[in-house]
C-alpha positions in Angstrom: 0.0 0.0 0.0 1.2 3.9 -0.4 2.5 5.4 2.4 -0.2 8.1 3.4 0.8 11.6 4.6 0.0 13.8 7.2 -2.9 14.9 5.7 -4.7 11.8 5.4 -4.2 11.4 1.8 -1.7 9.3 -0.2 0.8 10.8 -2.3 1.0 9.9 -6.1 4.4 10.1 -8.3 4.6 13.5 -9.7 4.5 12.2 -13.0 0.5 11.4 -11.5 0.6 7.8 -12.8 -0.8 5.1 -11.5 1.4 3.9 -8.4 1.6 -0.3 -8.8 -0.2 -2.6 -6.8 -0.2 -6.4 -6.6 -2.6 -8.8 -6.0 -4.6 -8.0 -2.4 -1.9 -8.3 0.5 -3.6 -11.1 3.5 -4.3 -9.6 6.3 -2.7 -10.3 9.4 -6.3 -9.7 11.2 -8.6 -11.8 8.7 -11.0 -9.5 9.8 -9.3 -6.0 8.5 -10.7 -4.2 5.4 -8.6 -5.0 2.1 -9.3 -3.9 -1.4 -9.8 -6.4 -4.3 -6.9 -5.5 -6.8 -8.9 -6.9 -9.7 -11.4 -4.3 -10.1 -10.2 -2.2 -12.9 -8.1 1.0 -12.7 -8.2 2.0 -16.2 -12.1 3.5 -16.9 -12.8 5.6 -20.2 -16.1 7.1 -20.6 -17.6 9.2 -23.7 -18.2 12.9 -23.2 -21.8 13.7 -22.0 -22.3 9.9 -20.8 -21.9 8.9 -17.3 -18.6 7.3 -16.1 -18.5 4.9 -13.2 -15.5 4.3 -11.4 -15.8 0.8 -8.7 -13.6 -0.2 -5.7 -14.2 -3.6 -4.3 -13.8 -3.3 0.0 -13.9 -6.9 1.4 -14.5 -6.8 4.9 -15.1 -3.5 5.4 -17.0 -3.8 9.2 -17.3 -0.7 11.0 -15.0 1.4 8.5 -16.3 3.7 5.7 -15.5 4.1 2.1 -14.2 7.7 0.3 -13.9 9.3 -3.1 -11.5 11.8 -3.6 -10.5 13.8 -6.4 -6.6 13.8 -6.6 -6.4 17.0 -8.8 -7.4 19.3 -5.8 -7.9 16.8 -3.4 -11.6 17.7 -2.9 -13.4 14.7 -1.0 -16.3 13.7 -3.6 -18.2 11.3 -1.4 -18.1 9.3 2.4 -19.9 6.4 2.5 -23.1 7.1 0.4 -23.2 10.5 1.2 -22.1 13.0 -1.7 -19.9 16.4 -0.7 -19.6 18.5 -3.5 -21.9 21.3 -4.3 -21.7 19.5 -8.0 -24.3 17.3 -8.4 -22.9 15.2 -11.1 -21.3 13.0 -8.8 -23.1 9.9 -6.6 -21.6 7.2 -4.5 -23.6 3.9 -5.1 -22.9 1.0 -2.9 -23.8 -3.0 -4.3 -23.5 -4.8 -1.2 -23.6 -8.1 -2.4 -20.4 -7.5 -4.9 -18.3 -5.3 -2.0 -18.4 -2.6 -4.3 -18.6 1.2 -3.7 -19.2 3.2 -7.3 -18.6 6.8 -7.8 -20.9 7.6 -10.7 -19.9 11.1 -13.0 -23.4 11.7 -14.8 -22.4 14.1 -18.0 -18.7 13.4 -17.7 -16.9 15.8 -19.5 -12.9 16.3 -20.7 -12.0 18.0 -17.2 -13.1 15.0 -15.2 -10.2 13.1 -16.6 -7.8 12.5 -14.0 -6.8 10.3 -10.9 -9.5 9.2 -8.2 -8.9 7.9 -4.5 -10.7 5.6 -3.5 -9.7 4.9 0.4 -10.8 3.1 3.8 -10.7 5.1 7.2 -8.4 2.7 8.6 -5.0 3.7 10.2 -3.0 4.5 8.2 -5.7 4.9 5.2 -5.0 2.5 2.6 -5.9 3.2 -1.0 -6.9 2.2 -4.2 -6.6 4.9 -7.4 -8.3 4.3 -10.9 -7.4 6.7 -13.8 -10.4 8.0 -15.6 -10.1 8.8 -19.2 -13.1 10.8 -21.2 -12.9 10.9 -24.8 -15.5 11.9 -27.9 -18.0 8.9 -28.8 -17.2 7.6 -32.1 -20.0 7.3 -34.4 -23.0 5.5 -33.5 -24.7 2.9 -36.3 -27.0 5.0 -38.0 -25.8 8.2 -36.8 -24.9 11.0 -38.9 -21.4 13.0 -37.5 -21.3 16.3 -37.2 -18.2 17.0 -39.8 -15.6 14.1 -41.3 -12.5 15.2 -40.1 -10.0 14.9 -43.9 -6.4 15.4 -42.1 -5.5 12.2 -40.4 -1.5 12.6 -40.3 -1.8 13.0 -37.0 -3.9 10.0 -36.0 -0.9 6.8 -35.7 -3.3 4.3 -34.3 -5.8 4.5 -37.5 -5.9 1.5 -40.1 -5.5 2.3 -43.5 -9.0 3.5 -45.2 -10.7 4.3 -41.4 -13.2 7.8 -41.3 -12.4 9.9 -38.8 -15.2 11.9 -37.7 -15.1 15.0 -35.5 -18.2 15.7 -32.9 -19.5 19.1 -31.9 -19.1 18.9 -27.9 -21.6 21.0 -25.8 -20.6 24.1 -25.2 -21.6 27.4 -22.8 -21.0 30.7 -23.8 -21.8 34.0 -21.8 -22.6 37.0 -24.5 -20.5 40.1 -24.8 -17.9 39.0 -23.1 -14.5 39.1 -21.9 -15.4 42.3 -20.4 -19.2 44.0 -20.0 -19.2 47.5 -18.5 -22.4 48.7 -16.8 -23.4 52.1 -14.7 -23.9 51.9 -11.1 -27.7 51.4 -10.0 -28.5 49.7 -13.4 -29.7 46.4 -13.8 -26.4 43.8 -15.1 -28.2 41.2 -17.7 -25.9 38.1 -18.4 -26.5 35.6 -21.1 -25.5 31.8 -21.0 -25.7 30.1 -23.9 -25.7 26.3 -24.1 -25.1 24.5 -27.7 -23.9 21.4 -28.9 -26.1 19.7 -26.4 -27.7 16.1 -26.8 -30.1 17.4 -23.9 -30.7 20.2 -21.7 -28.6 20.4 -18.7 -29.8 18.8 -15.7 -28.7 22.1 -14.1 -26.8 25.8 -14.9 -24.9 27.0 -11.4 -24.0 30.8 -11.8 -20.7 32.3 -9.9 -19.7 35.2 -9.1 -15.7 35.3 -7.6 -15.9 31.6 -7.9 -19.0 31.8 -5.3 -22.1 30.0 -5.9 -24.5 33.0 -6.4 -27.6 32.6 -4.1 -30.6 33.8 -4.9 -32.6 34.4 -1.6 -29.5 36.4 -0.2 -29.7 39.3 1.8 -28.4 41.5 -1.3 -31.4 40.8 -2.9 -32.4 41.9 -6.8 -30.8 38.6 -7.8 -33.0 36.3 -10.5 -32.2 33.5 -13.2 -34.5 33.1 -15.9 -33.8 29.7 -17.9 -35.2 28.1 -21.1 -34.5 24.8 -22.3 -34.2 23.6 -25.6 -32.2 22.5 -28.3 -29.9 25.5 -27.2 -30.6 26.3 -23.9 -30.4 29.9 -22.0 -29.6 31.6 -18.9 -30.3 34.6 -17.9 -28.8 36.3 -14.8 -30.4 39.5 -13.6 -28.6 41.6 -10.6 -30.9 44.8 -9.8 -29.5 47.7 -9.0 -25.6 47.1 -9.6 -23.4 48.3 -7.0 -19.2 48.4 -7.3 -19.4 45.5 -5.3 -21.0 43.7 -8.1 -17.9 44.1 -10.3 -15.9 41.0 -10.7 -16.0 37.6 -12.4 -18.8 35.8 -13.0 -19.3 32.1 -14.1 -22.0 30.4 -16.0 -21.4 26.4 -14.8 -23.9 24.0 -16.9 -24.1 20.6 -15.5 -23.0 19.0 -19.0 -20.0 21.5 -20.3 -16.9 23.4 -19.0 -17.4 26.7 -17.3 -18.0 30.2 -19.3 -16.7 33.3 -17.8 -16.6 37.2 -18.1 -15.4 40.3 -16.1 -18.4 42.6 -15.1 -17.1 46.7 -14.2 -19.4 48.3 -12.7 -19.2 52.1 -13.3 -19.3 55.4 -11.2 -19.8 57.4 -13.9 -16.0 57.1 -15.9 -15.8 55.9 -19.1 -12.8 54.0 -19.8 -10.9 55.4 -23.0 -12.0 52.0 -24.9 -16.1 53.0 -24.5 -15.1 56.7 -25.7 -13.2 55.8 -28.9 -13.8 53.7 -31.9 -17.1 53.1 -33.2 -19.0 54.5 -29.8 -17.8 58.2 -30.4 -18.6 58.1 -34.2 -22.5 56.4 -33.0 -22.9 59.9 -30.7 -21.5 61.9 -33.7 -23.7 60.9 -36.2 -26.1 61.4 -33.8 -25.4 64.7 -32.6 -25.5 65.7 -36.1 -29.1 64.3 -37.0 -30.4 66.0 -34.3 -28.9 69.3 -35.6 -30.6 68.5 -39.2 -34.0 67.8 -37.4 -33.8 71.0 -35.7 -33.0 73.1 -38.7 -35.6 71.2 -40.5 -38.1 72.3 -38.0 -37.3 75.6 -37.8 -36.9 76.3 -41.5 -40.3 74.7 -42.1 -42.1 77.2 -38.9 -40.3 79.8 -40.7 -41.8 79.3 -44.1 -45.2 78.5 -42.3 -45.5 82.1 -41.0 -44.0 83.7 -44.1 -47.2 82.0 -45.3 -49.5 83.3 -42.9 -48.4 87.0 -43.5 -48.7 86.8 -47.2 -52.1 85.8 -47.0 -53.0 88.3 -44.6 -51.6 91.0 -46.8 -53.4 89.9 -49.3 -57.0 89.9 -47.6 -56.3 93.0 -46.9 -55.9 94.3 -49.4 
């Protein structure tokens, strides 16, 4: 087994292989917890498909089973209890296999990576599977979204195979890198979702890397969403404060995250909002405005020159 650290958790190579274990070591208690070595530690799953990654715990008695996530060391799951904020990920327990699942529902390409799977004994001991997500190759009957011609860089193909190249869901927040808003006005943010088989099963907004709640204090804070083949969310913060400048984070359940920087304003304008095609809009509409005026004034003019020749001429 590894050697665990200080912190409770065992330390990988830095090159974040696998570390090699052999067949199950005996116990010298025959009643102590030991991990079945067989179960596999190699799992690929397909983008936007859940991935299920098993540990098998034989004799387990009064200990209990953990997930963790070695790329920030986040603890996923204890025992069947789930504690991440993200709701992709379940802990499913078959007791009549030993086996403690970690189920990834709508895996996507930033899941990939090593996952702990450990006993609260003392030391811990361990067991790590690799998880590898990668695009779906094309179903019978299914029609790719684009044949992909270059394939100098694919070694593994056979001679004659079709590559294909699928569109992978993706979110989108409009406007962005940067939006700029007055103080006291309403900020309106738009997540787009496309590329989806389905919906997402849910959209988290962030602002600062915070979950934004929507019952705070602050209040003013709503999310309007609609589903469909590309789905929408709307954020709306009322009456935008300095405080509300920062970054902000549209999180769907079933693509990676989509970000901008919101500046709320005091009144400035940076140099970039009073150059370019923004000063020529006000121009050109300074200049219309003159027109209309002149146009107005020329025809009141002519009106009354009207008037008096007509009462000159009654007079007369």
């Amino acid at each position: 087994m590894q050697s665990s650290g200080g912190n409770g958790f065992n330390a990988l190579p830095e090159s974040g292989t696998l570390p090699p274990m052999g067949p199950p070591a005996v116990p010298q208690n025959r009643f102590e917890p030991y991990f079945d070595a067989m179960t596999p530690r190699n799992v690929t799953a397909l983008v936007g498909k859940s991935a299920y990654l098993s540990c098998r715990v034989r004799n387990l008695g009064n200990k209990t089973v953990s997930w963790i996530r070695h790329r920030d060391i986040h603890i996923l799951t204890v025992g069947s209890y789930t504690y991440t904020s993200d709701q992709r990920f379940q802990a499913n327990h078959h007791p009549e296999t030993d086996e403690w699942t970690l189920q990834i529902k709508w895996a996507q390409k930033r899941d990939a990576g090593i996952y702990e799977c450990q006993i609260s004994t003392q030391p811990v001991r361990s067991y790590f599977v690799n998880l590898n997500v990668v695009v779906s190759e094309v179903p019978a009957g299914d029609e790719p979204s684009r044949e992909v011609a270059n394939k100098k860089n694919c070694s593994s193909c056979s001679p004659g195979a079709r590559l294909f190249m699928y569109a992978i869901p993706t979110a989108q927040i409009l406007g962005g890198p940067d939006l700029h808003v007055d103080k006291g006005s309403t900020i309106n943010l738009t997540c787009s979702i496309r590329f989806s088989p389905e919906p997402p099963a849910y959209i988290f907004w962030y602002h600062r890397d915070d979950v934004i709640s929507y019952d705070s204090n602050r209040g003013g804070v709503s999310v309007i969403t609609e589903k469909g083949d590309v789905t929408t969310s709307f954020l709306l913060i009322q009456h935008a404060d300095i405080s509300d400048s920062g970054k902000y984070s549209c999180s769907p359940s079933n693509a990676d995250v989509a970000s901008v920087r919101v500046h709320v304003l005091n009144g400035e304008r940076p140099a970039a909002m009073q150059t370019g095609s923004a000063g020529l809009s006000n121009s050109s509409l300074n200049i219309l405005a003159l027109m209309i005026i002149s146009y107005i004034y020329t025809a009141i003019y002519l009106s009354l020159q009207l008037e008096t020749k007509q009462t000159v001429a009654a007079l007369r």
